[in-house]
N, C-alpha and C positions, 0 to 999 in steps of 0.2 A: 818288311826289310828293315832293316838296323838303322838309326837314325846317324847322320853322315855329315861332315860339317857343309854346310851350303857353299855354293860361288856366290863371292860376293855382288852387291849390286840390286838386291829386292829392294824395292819400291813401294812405299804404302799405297795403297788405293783408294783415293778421294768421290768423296760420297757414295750415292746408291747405284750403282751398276747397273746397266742395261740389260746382261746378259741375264738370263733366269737363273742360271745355276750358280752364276758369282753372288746376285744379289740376296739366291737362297745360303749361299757361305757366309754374309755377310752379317744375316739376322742370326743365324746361325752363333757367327762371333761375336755379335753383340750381347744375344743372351746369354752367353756364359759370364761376360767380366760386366752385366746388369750388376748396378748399386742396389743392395735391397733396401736403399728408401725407397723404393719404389712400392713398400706395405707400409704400413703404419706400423710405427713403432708398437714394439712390444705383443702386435695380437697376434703376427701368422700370418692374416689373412690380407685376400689380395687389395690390391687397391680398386676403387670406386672412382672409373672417370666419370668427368661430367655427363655425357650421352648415353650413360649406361644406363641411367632412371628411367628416359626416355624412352629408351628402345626396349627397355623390358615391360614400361607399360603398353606398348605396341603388342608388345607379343601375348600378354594374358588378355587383351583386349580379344585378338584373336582366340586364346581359348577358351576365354566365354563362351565366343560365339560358333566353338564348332562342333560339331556331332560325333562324341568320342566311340570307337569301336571296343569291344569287347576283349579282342584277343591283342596280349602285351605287344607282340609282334606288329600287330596295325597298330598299337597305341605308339610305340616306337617309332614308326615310320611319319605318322603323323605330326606327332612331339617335334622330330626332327625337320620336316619340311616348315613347320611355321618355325623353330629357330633358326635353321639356316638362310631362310629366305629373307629372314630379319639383317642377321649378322650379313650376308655377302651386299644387301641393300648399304648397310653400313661401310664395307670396303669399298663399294666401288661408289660411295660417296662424295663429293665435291669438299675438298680441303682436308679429309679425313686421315691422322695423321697419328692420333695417338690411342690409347686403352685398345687397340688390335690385339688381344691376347684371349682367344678363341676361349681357352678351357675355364680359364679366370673370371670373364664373362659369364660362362655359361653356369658356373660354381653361384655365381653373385646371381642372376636369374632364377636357377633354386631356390636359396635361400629365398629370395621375394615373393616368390609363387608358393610356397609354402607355409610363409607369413599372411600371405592371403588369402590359404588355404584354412590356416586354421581362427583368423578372424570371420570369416564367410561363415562356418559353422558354426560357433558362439554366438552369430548375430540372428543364425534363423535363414540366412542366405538361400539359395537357389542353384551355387555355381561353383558350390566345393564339389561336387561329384566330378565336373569336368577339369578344377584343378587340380585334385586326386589323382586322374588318369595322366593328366600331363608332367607330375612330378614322376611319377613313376616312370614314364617313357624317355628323360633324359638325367636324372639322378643319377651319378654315381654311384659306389657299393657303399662310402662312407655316408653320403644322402639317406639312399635305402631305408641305411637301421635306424637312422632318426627320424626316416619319415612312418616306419610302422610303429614308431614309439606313441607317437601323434594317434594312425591310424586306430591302433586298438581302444582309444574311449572313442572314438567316434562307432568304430564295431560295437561296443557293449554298449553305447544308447540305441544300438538296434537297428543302427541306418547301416542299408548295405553297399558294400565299394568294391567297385568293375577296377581293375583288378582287385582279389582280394588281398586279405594280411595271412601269412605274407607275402610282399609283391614276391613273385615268382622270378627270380632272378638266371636268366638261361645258362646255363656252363656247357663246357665241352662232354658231348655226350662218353659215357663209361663204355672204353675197348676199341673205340674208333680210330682206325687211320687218321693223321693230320696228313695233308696232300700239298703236295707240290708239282707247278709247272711251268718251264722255261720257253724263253723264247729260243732261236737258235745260237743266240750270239750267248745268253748265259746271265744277263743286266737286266730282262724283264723277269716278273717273276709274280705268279700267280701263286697264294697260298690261299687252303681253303680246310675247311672243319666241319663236321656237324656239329649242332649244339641240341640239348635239350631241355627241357623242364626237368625242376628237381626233384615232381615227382614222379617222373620216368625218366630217371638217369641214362637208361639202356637205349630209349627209343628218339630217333633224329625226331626234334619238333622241324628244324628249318639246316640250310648250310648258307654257311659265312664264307665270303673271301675276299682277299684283299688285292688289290691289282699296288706293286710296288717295283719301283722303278730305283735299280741301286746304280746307275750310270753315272752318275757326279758325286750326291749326298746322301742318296738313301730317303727316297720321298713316298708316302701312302701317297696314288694317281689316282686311285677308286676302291672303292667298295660296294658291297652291298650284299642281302639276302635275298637265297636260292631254296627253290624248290628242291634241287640235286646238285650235285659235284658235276654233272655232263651239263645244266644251265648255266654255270658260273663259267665253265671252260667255254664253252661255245660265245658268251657275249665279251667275251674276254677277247679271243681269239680275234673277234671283229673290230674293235678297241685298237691289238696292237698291230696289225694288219698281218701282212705275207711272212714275216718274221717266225710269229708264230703259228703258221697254218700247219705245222707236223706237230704243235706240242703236245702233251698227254701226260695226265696226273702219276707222280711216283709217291713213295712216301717221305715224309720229311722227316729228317731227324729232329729230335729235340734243340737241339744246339744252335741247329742252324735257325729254326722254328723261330726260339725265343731273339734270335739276335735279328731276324726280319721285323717283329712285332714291336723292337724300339721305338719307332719312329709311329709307331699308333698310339703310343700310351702316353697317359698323363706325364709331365716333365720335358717329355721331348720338344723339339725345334717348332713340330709341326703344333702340334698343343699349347704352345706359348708364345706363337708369335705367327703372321700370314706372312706369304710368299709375293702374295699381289696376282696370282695366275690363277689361283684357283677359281673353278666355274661353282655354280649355285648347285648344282647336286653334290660336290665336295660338301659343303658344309652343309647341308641336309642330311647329308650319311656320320655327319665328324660326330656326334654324341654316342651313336651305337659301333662305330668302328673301335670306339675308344672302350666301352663296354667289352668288347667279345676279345680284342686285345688283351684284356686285363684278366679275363675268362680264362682264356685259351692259354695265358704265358704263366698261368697259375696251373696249369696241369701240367702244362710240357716240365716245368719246372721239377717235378716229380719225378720225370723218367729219364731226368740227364744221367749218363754214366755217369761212374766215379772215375774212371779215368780221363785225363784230360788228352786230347790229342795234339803234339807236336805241331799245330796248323804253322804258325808263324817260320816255324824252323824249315818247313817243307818249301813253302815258297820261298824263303831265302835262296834255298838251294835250285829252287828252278830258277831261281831270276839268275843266279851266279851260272846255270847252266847254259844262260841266254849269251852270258858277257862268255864264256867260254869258247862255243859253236859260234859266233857271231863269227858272218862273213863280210866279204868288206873292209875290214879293217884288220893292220898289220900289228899284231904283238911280240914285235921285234924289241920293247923295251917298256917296263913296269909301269913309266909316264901313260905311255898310249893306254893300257888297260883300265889306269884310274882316271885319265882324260873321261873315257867313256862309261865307267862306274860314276862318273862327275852327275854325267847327261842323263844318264838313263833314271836315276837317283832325283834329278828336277823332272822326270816325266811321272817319276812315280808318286811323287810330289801332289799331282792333279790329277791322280789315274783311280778317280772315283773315291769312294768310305775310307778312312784309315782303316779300319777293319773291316771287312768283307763279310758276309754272311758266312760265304765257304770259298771254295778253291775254286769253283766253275766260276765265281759271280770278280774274282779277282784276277782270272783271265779272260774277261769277258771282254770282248774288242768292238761292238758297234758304232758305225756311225756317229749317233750322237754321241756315247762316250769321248769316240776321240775329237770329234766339232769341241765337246764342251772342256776336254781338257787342255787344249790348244786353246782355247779362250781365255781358260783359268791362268793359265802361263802368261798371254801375254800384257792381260791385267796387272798381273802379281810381279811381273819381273822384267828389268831390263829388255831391249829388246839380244845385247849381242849373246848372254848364253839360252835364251830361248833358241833363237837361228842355228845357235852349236845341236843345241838338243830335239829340234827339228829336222833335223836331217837325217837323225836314228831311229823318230820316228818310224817310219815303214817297216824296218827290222823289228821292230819293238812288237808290232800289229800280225807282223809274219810271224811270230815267234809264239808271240797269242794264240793265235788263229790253230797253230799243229796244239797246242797244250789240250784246246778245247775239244779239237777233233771238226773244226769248223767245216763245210763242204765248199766245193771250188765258187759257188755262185756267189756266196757269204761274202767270204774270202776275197774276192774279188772287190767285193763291192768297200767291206773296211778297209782295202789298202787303196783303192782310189781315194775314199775319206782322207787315208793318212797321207797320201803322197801332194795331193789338194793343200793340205794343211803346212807340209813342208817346204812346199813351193809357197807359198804366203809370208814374204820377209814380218818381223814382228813389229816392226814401224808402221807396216801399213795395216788399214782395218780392212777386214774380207766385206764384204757383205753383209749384210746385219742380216737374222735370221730371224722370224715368228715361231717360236717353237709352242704349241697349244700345252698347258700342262698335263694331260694324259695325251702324249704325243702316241702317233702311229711311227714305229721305226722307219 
């Protein structure tokens, strides 16, 4: 929708937010207007807090000591469980407060484990074999090539490296469907891939998918590697509970594809900064989710039309079809119509992504959506045009609800959410809610 001059009366929001998804807007807005002293002048690279020497001796200590597998896939999985178990030990630390920047970490980790990868071998070591396997399992694409650069004289003295050179980096397999599946409200959203080996382009080695939640900000909830497309859907399904017990994979567009995979890739919110919610299998999975992301948004990338489609323009014209058919209220004169273009304009304000994936996930009316955008409101703004624009609420959710083709039980249950919500003057605080970060709707 067209950006609209505000009522006045916003309010800054002092310190860290209770709610989840304000305090995920929060790191969110901080990492954009981030000073880049936060690198050292003139290299790029990221900065070195103190605790990060620590904890990555912790972690190669561990792969000394562990028994590395064979295939990239376990070596991945494995890479991944010893650095997340690291990192999440690190958040949920006592006074732990600064260098939280997951990928920056894990970037500085590399490099060290690779530094000690090729010191070990010059010396005569015992334990480059197993730090070979671990650079390979959490390396970047940029890593990669510097690390088979390494690789190849340790190949031509004739010692041999599980995985070989080159590390066999998986992409999306050639001709495959990418998959998509919704919950019924339109805000959950399961995408999923095969991938393969690049020396069988053709044939699935494994499937990937991401469990992503666009109800507030647009969050990776889960991920992981599937046997099948019907394993990913099925542990999925148990995850977001009754929501999604009808869903079923369709095909994803490209467009929509690449604009889900933001929030997996290096740069993003989630890559540069934690939420505080995340459980220990989040950051067990965050090295390969961010891999097959970067995979996957490099092929979709290929197959976007050239035509751009009108998205922005279309919802404009459904929202202005909402202010139109909107019952309830008399437009007996131009005031009342912009009174309530005023309202509906602060809800759209907090009504999830600036940009949507697509059209389903921008009328998507859940529960939590509306819990957390009513949140977001009454943090962010005055209480008396919250109370204006709470009241339109309900209409707002009914209007949703026909766009998506919602059924009556759904339906029912977001306009209870929204009428809850309306009834809650912005003065007073509701309830404070535990919301789990891969929540059940």
């Amino acid at each position: 929708m067209a950006a609209k001059k505000r009522k006045s009366g916003r309010k800054p929001s002092k310190g860290v937010s209770g709610n989840p998804q304000r305090r995920a807007q929060q790191f969110q807005e901080h990492e954009a207007v981030r000073p880049r002293a936060a690198e050292p002048a003139g290299t790029g690279e990221p900065r070195a807090w103190p605790w990060w020497a620590e904890s990555h001796r912790t972690v190669l200590d561990r792969v000394r000591e562990a028994e590395w597998p064979d295939r990239l896939l376990d070596i991945e999985t494995l890479a991944g469980r010893i650095t997340g178990e690291e990192f999440c030990a690190r958040v949920n630390g006592p006074g732990q407060r600064t260098g939280l920047t997951p990928a920056g970490w894990r970037q500085a980790l590399t490099e060290t484990a690779m530094d000690a990868l090729d010191a070990d071998w010059a010396s005569g070591g015992k334990d480059w074999p197993r730090l070979w396997a671990f650079c390979c399992g959490i390396a970047d694409e940029e890593a990669v090539a510097e690390l088979e650069a390494g690789a190849r004289e340790i190949a031509a003295g004739g010692d041999a490296l599980v995985p070989g050179v080159p590390v066999p980096w998986y992409q999306s397999a050639e001709g495959a469907d990418v998959l998509l599946a919704r919950d019924v409200y339109g805000d959950r959203i399961l995408l999923a891939a095969p991938f393969s080996d690049p020396a069988r382009p053709s044939d699935a080695d494994h499937w990937y998918a991401w469990d992503l939640d666009w109800c507030a900000i647009g969050l990776v909830v889960g991920a992981g590697a599937y046997d099948s497309a019907d394993a990913a859907l099925t542990e999925w399904r148990d995850a977001v509970g009754p929501a999604a017990g009808g869903a079923a994979f369709g095909p994803c567009p490209p467009r929509t594809g690449l604009r889900l995979l933001q929030q997996a890739q290096h740069g993003s919110m989630q890559s540069d900064s934690v939420i505080g919610d995340e459980p220990g299998e989040f950051f067990r999975e965050a090295p390969r989710l961010t891999r097959r992301a970067a995979a996957l948004a490099a092929a979709l990338g290929k197959r976007l039309p050239r035509e751009q489609p009108g998205e922005a323009e279309a919802r404009e014209a459904s929202v202005q079809g909402f202010l139109d058919q909107h019952t309830g209220h008399a437009w007996n004169s131009p005031g009342d119509r912009d009174s309530d273009e005023d309202l509906l304009d602060l809800i759209l304000e907090a009504w999830g992504p600036e940009v949507p994936p697509d059209e389903a996930a921008f009328f998507a009316c859940s529960p939590h959506r509306i819990e957390s955008c009513a949140s977001f409101l009454r943090e962010a703004y005055e209480p008396e045009p919250v109370n204006e624009a709470m009241a339109l609420f309900p209409d707002w959710v009914q209007w949703c609800a026909r766009q998506t083709g919602l059924d009556g039980e759904f339906t029912e249950r977001a306009l209870a959410a929204a009428r809850a919500e309306a009834a809650t003057p912005a003065g007073a605080r509701p309830p404070k809610r535990e919301v789990p970060f891969r929540r059940a709707e």
